[in-house]
Each structure stands twice: as C-alpha cells, then as structure tokens.
mmCIF file of the N, C-alpha and C atoms, coordinates in Angstrom:
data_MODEL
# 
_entry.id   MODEL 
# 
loop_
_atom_site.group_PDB 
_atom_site.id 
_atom_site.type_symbol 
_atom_site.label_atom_id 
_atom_site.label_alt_id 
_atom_site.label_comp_id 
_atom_site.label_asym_id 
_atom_site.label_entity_id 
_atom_site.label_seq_id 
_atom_site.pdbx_PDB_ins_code 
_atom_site.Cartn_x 
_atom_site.Cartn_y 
_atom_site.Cartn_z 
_atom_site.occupancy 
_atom_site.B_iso_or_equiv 
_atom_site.pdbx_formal_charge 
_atom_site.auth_seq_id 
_atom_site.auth_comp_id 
_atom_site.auth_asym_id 
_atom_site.auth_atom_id 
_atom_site.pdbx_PDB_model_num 
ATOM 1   N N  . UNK A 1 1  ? 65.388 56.019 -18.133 1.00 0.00 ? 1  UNK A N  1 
ATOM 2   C CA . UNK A 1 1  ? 64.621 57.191 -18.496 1.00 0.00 ? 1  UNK A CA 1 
ATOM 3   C C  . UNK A 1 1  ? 63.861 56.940 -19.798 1.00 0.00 ? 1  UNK A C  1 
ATOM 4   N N  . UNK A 1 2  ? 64.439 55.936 -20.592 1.00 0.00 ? 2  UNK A N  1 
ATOM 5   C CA . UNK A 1 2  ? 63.728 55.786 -22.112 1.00 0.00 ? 2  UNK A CA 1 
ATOM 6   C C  . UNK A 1 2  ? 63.180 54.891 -22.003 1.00 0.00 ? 2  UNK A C  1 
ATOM 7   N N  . UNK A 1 3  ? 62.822 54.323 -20.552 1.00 0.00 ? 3  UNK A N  1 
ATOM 8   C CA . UNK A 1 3  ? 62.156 53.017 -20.550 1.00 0.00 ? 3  UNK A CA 1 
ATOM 9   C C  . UNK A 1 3  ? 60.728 54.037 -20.222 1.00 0.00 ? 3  UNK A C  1 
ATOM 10  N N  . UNK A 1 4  ? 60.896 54.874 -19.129 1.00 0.00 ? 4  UNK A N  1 
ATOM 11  C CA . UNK A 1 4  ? 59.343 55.649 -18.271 1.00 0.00 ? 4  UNK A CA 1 
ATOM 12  C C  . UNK A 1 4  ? 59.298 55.892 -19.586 1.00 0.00 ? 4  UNK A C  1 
ATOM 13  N N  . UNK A 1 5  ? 59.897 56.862 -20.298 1.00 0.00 ? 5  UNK A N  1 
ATOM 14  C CA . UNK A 1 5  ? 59.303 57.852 -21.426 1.00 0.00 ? 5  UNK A CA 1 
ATOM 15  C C  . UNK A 1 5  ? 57.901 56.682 -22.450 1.00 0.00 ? 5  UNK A C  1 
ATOM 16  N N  . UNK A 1 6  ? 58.730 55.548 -22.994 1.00 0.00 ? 6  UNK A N  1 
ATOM 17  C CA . UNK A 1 6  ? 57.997 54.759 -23.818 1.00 0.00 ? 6  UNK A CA 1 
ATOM 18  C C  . UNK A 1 6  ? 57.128 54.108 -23.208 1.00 0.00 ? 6  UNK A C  1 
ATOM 19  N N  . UNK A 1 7  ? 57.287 53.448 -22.212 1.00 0.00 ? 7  UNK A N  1 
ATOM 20  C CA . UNK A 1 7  ? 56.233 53.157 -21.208 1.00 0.00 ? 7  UNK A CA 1 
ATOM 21  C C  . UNK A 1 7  ? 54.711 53.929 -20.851 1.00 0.00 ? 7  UNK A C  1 
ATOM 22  N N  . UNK A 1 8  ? 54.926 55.280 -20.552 1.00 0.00 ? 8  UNK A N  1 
ATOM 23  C CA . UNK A 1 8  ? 54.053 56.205 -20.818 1.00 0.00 ? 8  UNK A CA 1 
ATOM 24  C C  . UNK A 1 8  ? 53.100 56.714 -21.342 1.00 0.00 ? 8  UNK A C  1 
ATOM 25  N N  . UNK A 1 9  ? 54.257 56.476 -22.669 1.00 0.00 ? 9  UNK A N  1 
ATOM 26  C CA . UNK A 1 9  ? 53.409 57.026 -24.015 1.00 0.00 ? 9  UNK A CA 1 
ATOM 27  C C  . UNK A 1 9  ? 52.551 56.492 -24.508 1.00 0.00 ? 9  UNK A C  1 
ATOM 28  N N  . UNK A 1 10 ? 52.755 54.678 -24.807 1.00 0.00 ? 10 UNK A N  1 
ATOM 29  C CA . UNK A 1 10 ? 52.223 53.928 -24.759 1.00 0.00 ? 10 UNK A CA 1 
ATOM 30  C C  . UNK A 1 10 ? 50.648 53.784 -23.847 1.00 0.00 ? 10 UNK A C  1 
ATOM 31  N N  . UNK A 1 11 ? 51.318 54.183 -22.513 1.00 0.00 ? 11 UNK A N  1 
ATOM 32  C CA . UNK A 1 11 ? 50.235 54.140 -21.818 1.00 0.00 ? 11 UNK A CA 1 
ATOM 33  C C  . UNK A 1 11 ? 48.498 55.052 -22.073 1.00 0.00 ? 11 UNK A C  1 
ATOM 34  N N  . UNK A 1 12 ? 49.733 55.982 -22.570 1.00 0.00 ? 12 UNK A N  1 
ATOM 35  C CA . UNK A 1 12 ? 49.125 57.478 -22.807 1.00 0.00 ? 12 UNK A CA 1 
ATOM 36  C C  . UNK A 1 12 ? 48.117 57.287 -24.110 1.00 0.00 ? 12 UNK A C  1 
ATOM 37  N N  . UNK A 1 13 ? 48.723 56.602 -25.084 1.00 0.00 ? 13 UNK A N  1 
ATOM 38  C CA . UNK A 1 13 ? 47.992 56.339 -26.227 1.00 0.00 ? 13 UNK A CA 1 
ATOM 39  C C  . UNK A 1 13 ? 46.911 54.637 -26.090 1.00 0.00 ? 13 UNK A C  1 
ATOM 40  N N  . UNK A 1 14 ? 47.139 54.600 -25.201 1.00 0.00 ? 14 UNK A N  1 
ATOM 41  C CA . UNK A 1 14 ? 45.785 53.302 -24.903 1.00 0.00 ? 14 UNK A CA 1 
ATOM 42  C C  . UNK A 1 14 ? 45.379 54.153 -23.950 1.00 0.00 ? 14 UNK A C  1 
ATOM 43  N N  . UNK A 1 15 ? 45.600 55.016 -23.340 1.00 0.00 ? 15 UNK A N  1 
ATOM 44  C CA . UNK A 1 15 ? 43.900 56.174 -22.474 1.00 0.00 ? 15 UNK A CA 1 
ATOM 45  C C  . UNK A 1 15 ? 43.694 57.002 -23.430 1.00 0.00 ? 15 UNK A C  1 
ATOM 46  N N  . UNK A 1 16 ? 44.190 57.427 -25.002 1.00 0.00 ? 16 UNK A N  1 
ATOM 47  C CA . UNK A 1 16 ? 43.342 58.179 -25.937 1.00 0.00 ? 16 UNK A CA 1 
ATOM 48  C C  . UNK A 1 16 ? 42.590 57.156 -26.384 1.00 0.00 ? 16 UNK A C  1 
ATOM 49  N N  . UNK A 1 17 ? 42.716 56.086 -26.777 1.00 0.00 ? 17 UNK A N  1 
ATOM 50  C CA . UNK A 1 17 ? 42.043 54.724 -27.534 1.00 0.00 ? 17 UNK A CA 1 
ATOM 51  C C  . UNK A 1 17 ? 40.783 55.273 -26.800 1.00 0.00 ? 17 UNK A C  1 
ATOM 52  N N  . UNK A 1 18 ? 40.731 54.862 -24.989 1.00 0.00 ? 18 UNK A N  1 
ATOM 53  C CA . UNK A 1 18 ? 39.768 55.256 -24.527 1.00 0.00 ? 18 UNK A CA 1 
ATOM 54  C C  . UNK A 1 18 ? 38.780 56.361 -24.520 1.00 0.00 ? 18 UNK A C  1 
ATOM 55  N N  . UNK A 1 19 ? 38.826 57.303 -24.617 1.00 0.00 ? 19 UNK A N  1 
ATOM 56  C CA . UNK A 1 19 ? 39.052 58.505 -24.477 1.00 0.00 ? 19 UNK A CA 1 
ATOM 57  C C  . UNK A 1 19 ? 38.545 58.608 -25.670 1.00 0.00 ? 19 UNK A C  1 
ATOM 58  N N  . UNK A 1 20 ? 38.465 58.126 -26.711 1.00 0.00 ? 20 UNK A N  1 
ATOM 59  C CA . UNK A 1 20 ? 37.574 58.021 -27.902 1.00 0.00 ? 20 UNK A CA 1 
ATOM 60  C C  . UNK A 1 20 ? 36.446 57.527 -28.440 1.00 0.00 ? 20 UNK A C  1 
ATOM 61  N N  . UNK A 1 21 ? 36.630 56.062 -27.761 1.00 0.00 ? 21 UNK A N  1 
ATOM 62  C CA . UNK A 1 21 ? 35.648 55.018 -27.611 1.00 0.00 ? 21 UNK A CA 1 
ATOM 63  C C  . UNK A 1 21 ? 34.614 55.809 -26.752 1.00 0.00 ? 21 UNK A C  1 
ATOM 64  N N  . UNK A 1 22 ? 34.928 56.692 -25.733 1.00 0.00 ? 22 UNK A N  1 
ATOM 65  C CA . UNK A 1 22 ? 33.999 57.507 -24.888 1.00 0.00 ? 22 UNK A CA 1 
ATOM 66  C C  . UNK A 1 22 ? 33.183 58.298 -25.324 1.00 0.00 ? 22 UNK A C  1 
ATOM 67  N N  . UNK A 1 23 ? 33.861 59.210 -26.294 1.00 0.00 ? 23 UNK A N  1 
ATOM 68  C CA . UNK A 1 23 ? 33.500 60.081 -27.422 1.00 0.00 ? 23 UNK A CA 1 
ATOM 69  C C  . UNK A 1 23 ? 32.462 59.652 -28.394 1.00 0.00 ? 23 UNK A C  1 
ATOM 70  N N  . UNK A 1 24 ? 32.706 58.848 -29.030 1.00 0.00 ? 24 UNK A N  1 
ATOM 71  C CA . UNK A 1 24 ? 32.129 58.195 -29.993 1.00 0.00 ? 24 UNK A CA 1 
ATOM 72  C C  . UNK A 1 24 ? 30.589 57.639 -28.868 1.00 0.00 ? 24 UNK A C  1 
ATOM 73  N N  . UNK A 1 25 ? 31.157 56.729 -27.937 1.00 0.00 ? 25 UNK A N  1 
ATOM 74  C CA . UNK A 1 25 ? 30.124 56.467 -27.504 1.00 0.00 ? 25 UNK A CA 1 
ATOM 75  C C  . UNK A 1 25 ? 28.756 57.432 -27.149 1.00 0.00 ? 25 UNK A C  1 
ATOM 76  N N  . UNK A 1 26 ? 29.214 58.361 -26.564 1.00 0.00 ? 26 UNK A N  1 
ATOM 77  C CA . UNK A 1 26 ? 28.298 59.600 -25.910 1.00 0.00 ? 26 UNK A CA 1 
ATOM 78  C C  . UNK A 1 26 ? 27.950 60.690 -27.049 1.00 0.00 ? 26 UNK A C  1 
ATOM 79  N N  . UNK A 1 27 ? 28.248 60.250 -28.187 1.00 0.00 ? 27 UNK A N  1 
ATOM 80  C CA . UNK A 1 27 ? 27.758 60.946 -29.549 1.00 0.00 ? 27 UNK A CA 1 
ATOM 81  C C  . UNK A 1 27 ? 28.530 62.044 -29.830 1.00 0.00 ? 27 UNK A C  1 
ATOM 82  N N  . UNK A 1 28 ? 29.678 62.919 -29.106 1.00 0.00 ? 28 UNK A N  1 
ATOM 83  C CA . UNK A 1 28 ? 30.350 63.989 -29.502 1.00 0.00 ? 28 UNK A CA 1 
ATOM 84  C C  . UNK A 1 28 ? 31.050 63.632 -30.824 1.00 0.00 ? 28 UNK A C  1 
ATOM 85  N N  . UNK A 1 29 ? 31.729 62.701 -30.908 1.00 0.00 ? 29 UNK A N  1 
ATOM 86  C CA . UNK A 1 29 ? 32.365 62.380 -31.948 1.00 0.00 ? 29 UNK A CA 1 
ATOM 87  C C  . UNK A 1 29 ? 31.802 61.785 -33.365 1.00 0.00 ? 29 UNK A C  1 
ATOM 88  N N  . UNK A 1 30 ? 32.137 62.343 -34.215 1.00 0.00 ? 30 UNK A N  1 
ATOM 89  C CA . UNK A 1 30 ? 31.555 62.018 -35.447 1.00 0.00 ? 30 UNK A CA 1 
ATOM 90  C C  . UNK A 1 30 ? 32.111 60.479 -36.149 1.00 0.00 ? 30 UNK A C  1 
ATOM 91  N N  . UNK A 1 31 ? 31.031 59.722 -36.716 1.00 0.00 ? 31 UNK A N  1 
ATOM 92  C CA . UNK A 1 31 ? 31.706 58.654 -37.299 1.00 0.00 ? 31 UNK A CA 1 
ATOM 93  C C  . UNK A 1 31 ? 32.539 58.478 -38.581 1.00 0.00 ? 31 UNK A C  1 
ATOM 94  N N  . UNK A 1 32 ? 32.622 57.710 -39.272 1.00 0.00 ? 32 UNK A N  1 
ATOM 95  C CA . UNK A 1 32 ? 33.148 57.349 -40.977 1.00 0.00 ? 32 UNK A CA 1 
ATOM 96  C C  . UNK A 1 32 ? 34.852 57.985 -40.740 1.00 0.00 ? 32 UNK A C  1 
ATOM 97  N N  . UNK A 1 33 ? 35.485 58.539 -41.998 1.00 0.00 ? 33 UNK A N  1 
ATOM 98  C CA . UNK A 1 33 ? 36.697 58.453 -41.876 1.00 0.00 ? 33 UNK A CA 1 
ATOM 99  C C  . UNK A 1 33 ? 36.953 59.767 -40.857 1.00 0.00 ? 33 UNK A C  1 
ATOM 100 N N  . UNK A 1 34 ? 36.247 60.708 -40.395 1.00 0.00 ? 34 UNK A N  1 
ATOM 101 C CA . UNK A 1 34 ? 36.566 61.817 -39.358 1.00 0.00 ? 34 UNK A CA 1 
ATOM 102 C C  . UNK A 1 34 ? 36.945 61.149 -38.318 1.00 0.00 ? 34 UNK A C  1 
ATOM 103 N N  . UNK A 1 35 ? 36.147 60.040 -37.858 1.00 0.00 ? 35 UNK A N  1 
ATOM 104 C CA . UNK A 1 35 ? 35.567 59.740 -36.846 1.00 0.00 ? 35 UNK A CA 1 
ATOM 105 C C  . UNK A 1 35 ? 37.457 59.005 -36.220 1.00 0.00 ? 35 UNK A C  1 
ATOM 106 N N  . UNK A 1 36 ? 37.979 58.214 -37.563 1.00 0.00 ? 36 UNK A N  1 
ATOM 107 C CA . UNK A 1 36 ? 39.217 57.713 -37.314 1.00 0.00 ? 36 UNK A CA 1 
ATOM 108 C C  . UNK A 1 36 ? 40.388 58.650 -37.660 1.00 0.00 ? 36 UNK A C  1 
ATOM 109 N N  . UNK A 1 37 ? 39.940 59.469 -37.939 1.00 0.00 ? 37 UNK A N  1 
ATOM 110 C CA . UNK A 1 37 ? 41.182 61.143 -37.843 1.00 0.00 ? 37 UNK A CA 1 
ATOM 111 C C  . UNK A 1 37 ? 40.663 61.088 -36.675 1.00 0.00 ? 37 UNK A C  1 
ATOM 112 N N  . UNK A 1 38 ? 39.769 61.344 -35.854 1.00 0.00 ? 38 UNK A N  1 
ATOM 113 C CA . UNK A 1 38 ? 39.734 62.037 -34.330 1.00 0.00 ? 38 UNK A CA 1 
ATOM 114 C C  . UNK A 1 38 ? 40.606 61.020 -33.251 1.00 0.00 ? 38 UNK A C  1 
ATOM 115 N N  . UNK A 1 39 ? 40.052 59.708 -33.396 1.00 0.00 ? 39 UNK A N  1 
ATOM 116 C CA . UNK A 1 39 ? 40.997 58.652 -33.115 1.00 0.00 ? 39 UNK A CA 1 
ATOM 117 C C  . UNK A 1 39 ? 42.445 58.455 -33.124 1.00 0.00 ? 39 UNK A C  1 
ATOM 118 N N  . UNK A 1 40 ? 42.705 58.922 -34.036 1.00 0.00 ? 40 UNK A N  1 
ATOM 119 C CA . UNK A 1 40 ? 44.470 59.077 -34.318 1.00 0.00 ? 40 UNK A CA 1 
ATOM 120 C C  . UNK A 1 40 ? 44.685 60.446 -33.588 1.00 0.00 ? 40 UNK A C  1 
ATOM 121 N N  . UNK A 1 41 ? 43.905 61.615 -33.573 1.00 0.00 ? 41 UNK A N  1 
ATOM 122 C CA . UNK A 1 41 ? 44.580 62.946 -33.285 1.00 0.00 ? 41 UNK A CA 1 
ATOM 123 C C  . UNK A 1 41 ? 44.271 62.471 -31.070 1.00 0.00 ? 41 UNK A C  1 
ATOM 124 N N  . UNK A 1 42 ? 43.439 61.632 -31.030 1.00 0.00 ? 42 UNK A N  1 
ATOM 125 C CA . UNK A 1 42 ? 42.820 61.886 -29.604 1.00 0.00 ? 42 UNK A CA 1 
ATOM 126 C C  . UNK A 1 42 ? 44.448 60.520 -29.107 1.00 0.00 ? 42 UNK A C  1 
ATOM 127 N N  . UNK A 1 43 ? 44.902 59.752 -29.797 1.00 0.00 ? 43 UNK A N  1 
ATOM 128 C CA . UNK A 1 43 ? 45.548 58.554 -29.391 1.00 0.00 ? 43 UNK A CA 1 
ATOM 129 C C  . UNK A 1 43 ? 47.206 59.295 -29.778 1.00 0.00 ? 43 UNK A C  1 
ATOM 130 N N  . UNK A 1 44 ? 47.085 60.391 -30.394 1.00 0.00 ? 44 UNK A N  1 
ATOM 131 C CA . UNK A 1 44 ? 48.714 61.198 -30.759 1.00 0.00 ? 44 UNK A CA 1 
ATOM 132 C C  . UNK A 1 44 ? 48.518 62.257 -29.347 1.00 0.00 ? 44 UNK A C  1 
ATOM 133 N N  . UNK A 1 45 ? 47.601 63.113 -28.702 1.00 0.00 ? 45 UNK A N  1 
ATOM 134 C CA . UNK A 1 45 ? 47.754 63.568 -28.103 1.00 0.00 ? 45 UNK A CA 1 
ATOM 135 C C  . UNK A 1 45 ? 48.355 63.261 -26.673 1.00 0.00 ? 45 UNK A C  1 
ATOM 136 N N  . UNK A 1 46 ? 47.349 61.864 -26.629 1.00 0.00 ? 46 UNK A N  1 
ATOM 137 C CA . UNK A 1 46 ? 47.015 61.485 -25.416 1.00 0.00 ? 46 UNK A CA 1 
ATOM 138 C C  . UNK A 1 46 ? 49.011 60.859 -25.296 1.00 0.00 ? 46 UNK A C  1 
ATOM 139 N N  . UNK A 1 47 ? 49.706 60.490 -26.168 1.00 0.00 ? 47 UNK A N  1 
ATOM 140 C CA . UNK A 1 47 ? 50.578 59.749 -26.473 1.00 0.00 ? 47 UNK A CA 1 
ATOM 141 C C  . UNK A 1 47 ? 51.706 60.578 -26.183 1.00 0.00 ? 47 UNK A C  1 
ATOM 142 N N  . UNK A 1 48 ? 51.727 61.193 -26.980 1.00 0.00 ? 48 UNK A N  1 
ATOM 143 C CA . UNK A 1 48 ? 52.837 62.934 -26.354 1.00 0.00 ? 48 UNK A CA 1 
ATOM 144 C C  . UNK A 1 48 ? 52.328 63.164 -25.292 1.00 0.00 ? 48 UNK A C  1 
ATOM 145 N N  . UNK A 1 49 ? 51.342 63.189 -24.607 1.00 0.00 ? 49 UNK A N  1 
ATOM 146 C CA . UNK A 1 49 ? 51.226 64.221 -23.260 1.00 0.00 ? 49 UNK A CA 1 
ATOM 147 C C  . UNK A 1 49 ? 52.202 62.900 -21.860 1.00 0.00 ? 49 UNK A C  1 
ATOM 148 N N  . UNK A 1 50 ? 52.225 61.599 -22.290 1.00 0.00 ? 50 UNK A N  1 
ATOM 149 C CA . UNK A 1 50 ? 52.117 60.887 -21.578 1.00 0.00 ? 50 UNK A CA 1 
ATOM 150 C C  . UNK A 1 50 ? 53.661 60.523 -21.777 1.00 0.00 ? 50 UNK A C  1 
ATOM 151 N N  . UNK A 1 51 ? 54.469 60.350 -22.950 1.00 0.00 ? 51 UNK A N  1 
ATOM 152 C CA . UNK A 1 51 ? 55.817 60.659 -23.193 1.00 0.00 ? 51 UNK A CA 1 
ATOM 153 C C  . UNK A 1 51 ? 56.549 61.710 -22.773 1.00 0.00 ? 51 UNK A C  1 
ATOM 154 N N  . UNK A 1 52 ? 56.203 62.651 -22.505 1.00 0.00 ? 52 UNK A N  1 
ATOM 155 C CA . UNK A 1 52 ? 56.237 63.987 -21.986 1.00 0.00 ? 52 UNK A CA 1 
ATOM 156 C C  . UNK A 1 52 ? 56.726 63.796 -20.513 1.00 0.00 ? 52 UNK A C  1 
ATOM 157 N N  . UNK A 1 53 ? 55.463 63.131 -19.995 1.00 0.00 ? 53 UNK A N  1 
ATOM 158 C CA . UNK A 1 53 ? 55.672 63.009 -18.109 1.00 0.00 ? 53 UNK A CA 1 
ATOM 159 C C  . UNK A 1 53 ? 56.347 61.814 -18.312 1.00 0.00 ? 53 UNK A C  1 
ATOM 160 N N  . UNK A 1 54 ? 56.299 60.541 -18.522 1.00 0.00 ? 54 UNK A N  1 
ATOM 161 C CA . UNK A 1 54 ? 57.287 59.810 -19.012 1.00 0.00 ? 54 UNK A CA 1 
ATOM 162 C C  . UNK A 1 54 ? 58.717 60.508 -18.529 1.00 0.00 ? 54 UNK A C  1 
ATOM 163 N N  . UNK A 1 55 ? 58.908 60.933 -19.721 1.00 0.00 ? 55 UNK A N  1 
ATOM 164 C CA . UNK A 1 55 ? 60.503 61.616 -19.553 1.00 0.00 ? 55 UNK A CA 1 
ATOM 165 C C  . UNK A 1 55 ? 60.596 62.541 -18.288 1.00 0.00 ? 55 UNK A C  1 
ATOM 166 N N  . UNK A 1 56 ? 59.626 63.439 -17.907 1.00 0.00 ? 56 UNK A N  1 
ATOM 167 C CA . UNK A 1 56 ? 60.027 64.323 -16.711 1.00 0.00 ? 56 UNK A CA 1 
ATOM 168 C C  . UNK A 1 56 ? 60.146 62.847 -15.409 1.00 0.00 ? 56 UNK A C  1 
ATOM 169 N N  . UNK A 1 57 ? 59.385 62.301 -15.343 1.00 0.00 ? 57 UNK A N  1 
ATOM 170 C CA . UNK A 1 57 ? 59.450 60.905 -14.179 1.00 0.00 ? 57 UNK A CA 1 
ATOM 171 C C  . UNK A 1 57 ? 60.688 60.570 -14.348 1.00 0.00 ? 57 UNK A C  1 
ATOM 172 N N  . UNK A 1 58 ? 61.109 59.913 -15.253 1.00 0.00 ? 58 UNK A N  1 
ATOM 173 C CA . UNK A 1 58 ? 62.126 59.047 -15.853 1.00 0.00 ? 58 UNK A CA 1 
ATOM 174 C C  . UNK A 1 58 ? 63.845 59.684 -15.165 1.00 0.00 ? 58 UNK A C  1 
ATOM 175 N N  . UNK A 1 59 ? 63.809 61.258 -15.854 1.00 0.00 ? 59 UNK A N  1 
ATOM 176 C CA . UNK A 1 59 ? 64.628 62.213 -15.124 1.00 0.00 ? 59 UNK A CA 1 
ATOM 177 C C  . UNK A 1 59 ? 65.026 62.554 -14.407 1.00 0.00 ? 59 UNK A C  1 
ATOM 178 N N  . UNK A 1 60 ? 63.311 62.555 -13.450 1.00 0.00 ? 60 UNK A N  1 
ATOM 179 C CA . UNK A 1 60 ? 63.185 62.780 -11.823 1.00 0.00 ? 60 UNK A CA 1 
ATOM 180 C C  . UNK A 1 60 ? 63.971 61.505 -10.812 1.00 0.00 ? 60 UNK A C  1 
ATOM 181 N N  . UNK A 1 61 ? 63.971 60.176 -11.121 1.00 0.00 ? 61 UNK A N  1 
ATOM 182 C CA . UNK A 1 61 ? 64.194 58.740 -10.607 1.00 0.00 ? 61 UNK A CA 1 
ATOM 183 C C  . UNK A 1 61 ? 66.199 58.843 -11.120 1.00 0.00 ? 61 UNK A C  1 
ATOM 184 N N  . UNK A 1 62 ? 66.405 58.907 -12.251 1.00 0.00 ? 62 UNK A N  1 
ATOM 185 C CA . UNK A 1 62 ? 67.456 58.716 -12.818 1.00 0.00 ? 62 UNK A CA 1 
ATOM 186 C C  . UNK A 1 62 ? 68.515 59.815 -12.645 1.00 0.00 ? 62 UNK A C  1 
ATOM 187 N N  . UNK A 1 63 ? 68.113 61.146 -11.665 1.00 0.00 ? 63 UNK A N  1 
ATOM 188 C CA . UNK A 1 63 ? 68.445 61.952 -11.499 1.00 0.00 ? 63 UNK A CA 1 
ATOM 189 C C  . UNK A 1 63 ? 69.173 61.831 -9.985  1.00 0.00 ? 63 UNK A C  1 
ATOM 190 N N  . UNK A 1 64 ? 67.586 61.574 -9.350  1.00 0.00 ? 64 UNK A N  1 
ATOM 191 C CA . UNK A 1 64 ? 67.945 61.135 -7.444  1.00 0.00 ? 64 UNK A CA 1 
ATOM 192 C C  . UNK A 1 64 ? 69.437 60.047 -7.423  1.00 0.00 ? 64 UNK A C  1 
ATOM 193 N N  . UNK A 1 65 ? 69.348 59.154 -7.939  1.00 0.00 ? 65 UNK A N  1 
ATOM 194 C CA . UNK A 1 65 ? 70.687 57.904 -7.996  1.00 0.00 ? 65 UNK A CA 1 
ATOM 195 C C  . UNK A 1 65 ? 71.605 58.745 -8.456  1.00 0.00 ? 65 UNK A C  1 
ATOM 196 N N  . UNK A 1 66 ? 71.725 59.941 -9.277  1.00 0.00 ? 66 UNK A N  1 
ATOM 197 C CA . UNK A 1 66 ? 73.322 60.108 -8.849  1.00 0.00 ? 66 UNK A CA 1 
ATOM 198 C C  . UNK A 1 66 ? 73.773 61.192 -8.205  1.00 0.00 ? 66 UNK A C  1 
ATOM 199 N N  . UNK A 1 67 ? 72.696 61.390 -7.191  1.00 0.00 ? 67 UNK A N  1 
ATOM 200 C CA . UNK A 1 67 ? 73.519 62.329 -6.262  1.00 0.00 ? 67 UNK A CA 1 
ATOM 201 C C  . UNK A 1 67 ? 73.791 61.865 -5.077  1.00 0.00 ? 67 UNK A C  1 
# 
C-alpha cells in the first residue's frame, strides 16, 4: 500500500512538472520567481492528489488478498 501511495505521488508530481511546462508554455503562467512558486504549488498539488489515489488503490489491492 506504501509502495502505490509513493509510486503515485511521484507520478503525480512529474504530471504537475508537466502541467506547468504547459502553462508556462501557452503564456498563462507568469515567469521569474512566481513563475517557480506556481511550479512548486502545480508539482505539490498534482503530488497529493496522486498520493491520495495511490493510497485508495493501494487499499483497494491490499484489501481484496485478505478476504
């Protein structure tokens, strides 16, 4: 279960990486030091949302085996 969770999150925070680079690219996102606050807040979100299902997966798998 703490393997999905970190696995996830991880995952989760390299699709905010993306998810920024997108941003930035298509001009919504502002550059200079905002630009790497948005980066950190878009790569913390994306990171919890993905630790999150992580753990509900993780639960769901580790749950079925012991019944």
């Amino acid at each position: 279960m703490i393997a999905c969770a970190i696995g996830f999150g991880v995952l989760g925070a390299g699709i905010g990486i993306l998810a920024a680079i997108i941003g930035f690219k298509m001009g919504v996102l502002g550059g200079g030091f905002g630009g790497y606050m948005e980066l950190f807040v878009s790569m913390s979100v994306f990171g919890i949302l993905g630790a999150a299902l992580g753990g509900y997966v993780g639960n769901r798998i580790t749950r079925s085996k012991d019944k």
